[in-house]
C-alpha positions in Angstrom: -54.1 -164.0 -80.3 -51.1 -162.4 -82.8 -50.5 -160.0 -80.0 -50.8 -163.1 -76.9 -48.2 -164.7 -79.1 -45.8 -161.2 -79.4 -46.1 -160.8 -76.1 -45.3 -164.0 -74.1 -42.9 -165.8 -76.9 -41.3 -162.4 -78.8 -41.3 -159.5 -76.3 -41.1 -161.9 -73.0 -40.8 -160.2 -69.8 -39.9 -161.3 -65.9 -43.4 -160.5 -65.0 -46.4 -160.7 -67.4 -49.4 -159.6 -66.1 -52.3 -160.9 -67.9 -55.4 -158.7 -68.7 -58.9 -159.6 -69.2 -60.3 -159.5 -73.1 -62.8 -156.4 -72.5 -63.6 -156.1 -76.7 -65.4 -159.5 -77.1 -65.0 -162.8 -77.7 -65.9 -165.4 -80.5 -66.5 -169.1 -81.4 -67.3 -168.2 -84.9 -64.2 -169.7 -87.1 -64.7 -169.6 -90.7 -63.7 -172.2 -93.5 -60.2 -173.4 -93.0 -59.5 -173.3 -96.5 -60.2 -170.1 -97.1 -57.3 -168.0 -97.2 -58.8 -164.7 -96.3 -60.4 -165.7 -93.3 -58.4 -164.2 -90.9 -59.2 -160.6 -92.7 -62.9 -161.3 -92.4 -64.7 -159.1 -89.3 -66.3 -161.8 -87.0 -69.5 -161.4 -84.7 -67.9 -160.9 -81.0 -70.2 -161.5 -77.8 -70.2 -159.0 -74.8 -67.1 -159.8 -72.3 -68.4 -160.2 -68.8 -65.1 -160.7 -67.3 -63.3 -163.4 -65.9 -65.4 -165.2 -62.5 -63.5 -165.7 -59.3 -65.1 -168.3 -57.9 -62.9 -169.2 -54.5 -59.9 -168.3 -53.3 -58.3 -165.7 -51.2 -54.6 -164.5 -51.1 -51.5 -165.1 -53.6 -50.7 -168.4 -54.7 -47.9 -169.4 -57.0 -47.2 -173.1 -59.0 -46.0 -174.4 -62.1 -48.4 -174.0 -65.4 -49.7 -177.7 -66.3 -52.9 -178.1 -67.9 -54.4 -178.3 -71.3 -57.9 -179.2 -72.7 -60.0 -181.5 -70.0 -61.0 -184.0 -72.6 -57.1 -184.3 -73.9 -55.8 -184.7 -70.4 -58.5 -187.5 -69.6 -57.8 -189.6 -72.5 -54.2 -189.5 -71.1 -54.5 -190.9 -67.8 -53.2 -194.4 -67.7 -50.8 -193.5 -70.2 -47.2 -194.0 -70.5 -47.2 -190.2 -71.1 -49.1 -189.3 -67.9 -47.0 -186.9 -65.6 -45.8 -188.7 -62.2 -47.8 -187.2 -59.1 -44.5 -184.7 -58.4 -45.2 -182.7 -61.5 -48.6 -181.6 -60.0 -47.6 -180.8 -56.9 -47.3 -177.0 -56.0 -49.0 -176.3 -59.8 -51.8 -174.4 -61.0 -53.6 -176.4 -63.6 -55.3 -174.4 -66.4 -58.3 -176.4 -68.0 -60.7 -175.5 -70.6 -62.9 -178.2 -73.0 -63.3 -178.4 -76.4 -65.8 -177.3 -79.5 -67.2 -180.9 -78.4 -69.2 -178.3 -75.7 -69.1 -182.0 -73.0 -71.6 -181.3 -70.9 -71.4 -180.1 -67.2 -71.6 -183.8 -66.1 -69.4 -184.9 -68.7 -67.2 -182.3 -66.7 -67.7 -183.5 -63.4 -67.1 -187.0 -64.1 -63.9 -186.0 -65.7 -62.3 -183.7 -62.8 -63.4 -186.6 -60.5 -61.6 -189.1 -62.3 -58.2 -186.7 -62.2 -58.3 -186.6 -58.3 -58.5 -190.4 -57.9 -54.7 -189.9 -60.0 -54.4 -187.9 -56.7 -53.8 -184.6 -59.0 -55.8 -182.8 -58.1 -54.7 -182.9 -53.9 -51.2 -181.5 -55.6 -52.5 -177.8 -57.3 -51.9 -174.7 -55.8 -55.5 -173.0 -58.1 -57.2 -174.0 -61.3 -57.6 -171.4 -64.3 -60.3 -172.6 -66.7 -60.8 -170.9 -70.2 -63.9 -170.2 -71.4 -66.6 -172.7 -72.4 -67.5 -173.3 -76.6 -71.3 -171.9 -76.7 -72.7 -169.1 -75.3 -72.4 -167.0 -72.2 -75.9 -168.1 -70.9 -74.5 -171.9 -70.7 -71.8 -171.0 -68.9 -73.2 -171.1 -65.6 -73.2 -175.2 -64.8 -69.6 -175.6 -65.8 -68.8 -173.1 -62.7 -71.4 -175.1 -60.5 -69.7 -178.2 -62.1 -66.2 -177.0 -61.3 -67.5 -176.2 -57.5 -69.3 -178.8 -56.9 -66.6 -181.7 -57.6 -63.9 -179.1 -55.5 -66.1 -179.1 -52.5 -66.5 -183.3 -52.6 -62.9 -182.7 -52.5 -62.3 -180.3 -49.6 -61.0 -178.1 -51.6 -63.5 -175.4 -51.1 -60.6 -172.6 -50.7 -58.4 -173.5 -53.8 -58.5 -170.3 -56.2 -60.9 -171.0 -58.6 -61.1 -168.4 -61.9 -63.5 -169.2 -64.7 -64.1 -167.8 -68.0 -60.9 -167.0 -68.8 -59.7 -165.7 -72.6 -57.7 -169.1 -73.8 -59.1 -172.2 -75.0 -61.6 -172.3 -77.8 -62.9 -169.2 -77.8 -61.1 -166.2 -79.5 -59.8 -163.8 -78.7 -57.4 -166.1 -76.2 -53.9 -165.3 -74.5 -51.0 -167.9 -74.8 -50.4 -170.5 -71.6 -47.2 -171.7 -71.4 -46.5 -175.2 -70.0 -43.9 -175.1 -67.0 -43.2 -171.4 -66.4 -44.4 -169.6 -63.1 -47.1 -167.8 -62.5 -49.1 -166.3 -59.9 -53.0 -165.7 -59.2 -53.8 -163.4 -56.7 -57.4 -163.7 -55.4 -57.6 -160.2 -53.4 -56.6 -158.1 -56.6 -58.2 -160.8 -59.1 -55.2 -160.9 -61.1 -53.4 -163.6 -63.3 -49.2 -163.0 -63.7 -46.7 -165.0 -65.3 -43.6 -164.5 -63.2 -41.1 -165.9 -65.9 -40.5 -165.7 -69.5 -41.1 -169.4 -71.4 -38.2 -168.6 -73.8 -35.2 -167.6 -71.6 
């Protein structure tokens, strides 16, 4: 993450392509109040890669998004973003060490279209579930199944992406420009957050 953080907020450049973790990945954290932790060696699971789900082509948007549950709680909120702040986005999503289940899931992308949200995004990025790579699969059926109700069986769709709860995770931030581009499976943030 140290080097997520160099790179997009430090050494910020017009175009940031962003790689997938190939070393591992981990939801083992440690006690909080101990102040070695960070120097402590933790167990790291096998990287498959990111999943493209759907999606062909290049599509750009604004970066909005944050953790599901968090952006649920908000809707109905003075604080929830007008219906213009989605449009021509790509919403990034992940859920919390909570692990809601896949239903959980689909209940809660369901109840962010009726905002009309998600009519408005240009592709979804979702970060890598809390658990273990052999639960993964029904949060990807979860994520297609509610896009398909929708009609939105061609929005790019990439899954299991390094950011969210998991670590190792790369730094999203809010508002800038990026880019995913289905044909070469890539991920790019096309401005810096700090200029």
């Amino acid at each position: 993450m140290a080097d997520s953080v160099r790179q997009v907020l430090f050494a910020p450049a017009p175009s940031l392509l962003i790689s997938p973790n190939d070393e591992g990945w981990t939801i083992a954290s440690g006690d909080w109040g101990d102040k070695k932790r960070n120097e402590k060696r933790r167990p790291l699971q096998p990287c498959t890669g990111w999943r493209w789900l759907q999606g062909t082509g290049q599509h750009r948007g604004h970066l909005i998004g944050g953790c599901l549950e968090a952006v649920d709680w908000l809707r109905g909120t003075p604080v929830w973003p007008e219906l213009s702040v989605w449009r021509d986005s790509i919403l990034f999503l992940e859920t919390s060490e909570d692990q809601p289940s896949p239903l959980a899931v689909i209940r809660m992308l369901r109840s962010l279209a009726a905002t009309g949200a998600m009519n408005e995004i240009r592709g979804i990025l979702y970060g890598r579930p809390f658990g273990n790579e052999a639960e993964f699969e029904p949060y990807d059926a979860a994520l297609l199944q509610v896009l398909a109700e929708l009609g939105l069986s061609s929005l790019p769709l990439v899954t299991r992406m390094d950011f969210g709860h998991t670590d190792p995770k790369f730094i999203i931030p809010f508002g800038i420009e990026a880019e995913m581009d289905c044909d070469r499976q890539q991920v790019r943030f096309l401005e810096s957050p700090t200029s």
